[in-house]
C-alpha positions as CSV (number, residue, x, y, z in Angstrom):
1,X,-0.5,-20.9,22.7
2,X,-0.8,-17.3,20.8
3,X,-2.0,-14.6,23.4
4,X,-3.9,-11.9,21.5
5,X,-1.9,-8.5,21.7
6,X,-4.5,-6.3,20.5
7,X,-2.0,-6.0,17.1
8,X,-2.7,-7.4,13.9
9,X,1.0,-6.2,12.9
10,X,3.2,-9.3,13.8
11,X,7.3,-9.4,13.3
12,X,8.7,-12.1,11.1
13,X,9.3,-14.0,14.4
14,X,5.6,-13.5,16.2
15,X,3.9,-15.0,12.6
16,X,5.9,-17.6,12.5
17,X,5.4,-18.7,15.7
18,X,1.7,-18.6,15.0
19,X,2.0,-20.3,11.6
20,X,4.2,-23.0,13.4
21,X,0.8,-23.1,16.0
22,X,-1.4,-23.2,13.3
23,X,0.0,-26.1,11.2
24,X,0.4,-27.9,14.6
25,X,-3.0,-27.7,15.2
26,X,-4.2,-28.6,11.2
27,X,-2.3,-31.8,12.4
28,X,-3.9,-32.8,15.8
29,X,-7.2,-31.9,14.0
30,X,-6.5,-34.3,11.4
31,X,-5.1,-37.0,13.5
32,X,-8.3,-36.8,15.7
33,X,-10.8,-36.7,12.8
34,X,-9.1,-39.9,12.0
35,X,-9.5,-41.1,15.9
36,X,-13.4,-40.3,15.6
37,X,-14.2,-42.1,12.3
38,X,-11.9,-45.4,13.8
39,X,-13.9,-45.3,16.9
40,X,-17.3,-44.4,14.7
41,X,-16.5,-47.8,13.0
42,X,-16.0,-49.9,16.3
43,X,-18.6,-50.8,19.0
44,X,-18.4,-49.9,22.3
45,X,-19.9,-49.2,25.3
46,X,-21.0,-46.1,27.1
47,X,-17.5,-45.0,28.0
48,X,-16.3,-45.4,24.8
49,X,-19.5,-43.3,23.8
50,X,-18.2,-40.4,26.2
51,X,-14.5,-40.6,25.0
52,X,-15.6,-40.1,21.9
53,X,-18.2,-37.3,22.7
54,X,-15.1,-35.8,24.6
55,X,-13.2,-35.5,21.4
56,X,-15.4,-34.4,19.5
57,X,-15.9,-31.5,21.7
58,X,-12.1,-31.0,21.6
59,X,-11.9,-31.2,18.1
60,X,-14.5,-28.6,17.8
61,X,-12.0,-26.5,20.0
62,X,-9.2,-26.9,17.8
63,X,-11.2,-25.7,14.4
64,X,-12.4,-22.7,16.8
65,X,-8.7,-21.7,17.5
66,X,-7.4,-22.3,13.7
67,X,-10.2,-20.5,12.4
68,X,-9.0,-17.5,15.0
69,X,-5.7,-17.7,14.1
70,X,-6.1,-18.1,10.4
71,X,-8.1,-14.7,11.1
72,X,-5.3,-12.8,12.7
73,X,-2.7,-14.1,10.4
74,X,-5.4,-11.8,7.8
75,X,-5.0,-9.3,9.5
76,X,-8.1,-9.3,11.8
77,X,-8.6,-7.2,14.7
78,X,-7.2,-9.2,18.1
79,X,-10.0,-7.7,20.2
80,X,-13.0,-9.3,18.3
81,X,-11.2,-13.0,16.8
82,X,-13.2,-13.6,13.9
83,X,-16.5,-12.7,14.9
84,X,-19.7,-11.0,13.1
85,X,-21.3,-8.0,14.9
86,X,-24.1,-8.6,17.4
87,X,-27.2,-7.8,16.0
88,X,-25.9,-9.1,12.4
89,X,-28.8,-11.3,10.4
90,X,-28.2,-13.8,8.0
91,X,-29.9,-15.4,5.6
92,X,-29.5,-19.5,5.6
93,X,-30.1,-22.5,3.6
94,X,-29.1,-25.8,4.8
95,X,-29.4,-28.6,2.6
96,X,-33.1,-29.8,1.9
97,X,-34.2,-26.8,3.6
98,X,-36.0,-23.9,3.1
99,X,-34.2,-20.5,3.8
100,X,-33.8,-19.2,7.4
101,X,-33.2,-16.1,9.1
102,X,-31.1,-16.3,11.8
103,X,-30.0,-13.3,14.5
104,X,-26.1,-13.3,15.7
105,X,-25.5,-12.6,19.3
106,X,-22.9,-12.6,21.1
107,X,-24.0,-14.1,24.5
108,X,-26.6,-17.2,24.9
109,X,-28.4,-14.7,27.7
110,X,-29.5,-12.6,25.0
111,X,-31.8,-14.8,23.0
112,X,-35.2,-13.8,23.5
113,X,-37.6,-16.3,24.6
114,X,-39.1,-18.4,21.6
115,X,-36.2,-17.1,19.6
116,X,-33.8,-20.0,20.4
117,X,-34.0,-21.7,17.0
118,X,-33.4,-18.1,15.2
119,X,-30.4,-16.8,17.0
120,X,-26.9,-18.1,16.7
121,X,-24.0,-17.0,18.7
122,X,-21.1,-15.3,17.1
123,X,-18.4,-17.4,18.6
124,X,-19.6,-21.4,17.1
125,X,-18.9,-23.2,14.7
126,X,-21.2,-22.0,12.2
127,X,-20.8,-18.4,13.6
128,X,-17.0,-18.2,13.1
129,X,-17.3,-19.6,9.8
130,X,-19.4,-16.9,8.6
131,X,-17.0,-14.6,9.1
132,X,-16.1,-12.8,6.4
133,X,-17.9,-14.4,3.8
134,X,-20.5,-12.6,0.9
135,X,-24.0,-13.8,0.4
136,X,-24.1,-16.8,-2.7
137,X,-21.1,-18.8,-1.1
138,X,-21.5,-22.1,0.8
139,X,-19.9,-22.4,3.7
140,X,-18.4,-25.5,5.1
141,X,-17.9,-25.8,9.2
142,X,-17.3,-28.2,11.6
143,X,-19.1,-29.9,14.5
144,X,-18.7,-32.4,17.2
145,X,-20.8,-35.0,14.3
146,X,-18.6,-33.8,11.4
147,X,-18.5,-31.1,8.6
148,X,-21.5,-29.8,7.7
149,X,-22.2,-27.1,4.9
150,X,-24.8,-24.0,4.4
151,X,-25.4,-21.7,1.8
152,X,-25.3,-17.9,2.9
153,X,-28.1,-16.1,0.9
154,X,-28.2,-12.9,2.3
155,X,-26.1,-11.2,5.5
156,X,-27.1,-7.6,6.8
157,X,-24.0,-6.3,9.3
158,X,-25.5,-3.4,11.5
């Protein structure tokens, strides 16, 4: 695994390492994608029910890290991987929906009460995926039930 140096200015050896990382683990997502949807297709019981929950946590995991690496290899900033500012509000349309405003933070302790559906923290799926992105694009991210896509209508970085 990559340890952040605080340096987005890599040798020839250091990127490739981390390119090496990053195509391993476009594999291991892909191979466990293909896991879930086998398993989607099969009945089981309840254990087969948390195994599957379990990877789709881990997969989760492994789009968090390739969306931090695919960062630093653009030459973000080590000490914030991929992240928007706290405080940053975006505009959102999911599909069938009607536009919502949503708050970035950084820490779940910071939602104020009866703001829980209106907040969303910087480092999940959706929140890394927003990263450097410009109002009028969709956005595709992942989650433990599967890609899932949003339109970015407006984004106001403090």
């Amino acid at each position: 695994m990559v340890q952040d140096s605080g340096s987005t200015e890599f040798t020839d050896q250091e990127r490739g390492r981390i390119e090496e990382e990053l195509a391993d683990l476009r594999r291991r997502r892909d191979q466990m994608r293909a896991e879930l949807q086998d398993d989607a297709e099969t009945v089981g019981d309840r254990g087969d029910a948390a195994d599957a929950l379990q990877r789709s946590e881990d997969l989760a995991g492994i789009d968090e890290q390739i969306n931090r690496l695919t960062w630093l290899l653009a030459g973000g900033n080590a000490d914030t991987p991929g992240q928007l500012s706290n405080g940053t509000k975006v505009t959102l349309r999911f599909p069938g929906d009607e536009p919502v405003q949503m708050r970035i933070i950084h820490f779940l302790e910071e939602t104020p009460a009866g703001e829980e559906d209106t907040t969303l923290t910087s480092d999940s799926p959706l929140g890394l995926a927003l990263f450097g992105r410009r109002a009028g694009e969709t956005v595709t991210y992942s989650t433990p039930r599967g890609e899932l896509q949003v339109e970015l209508l407006a984004i106001d970085i403090p």
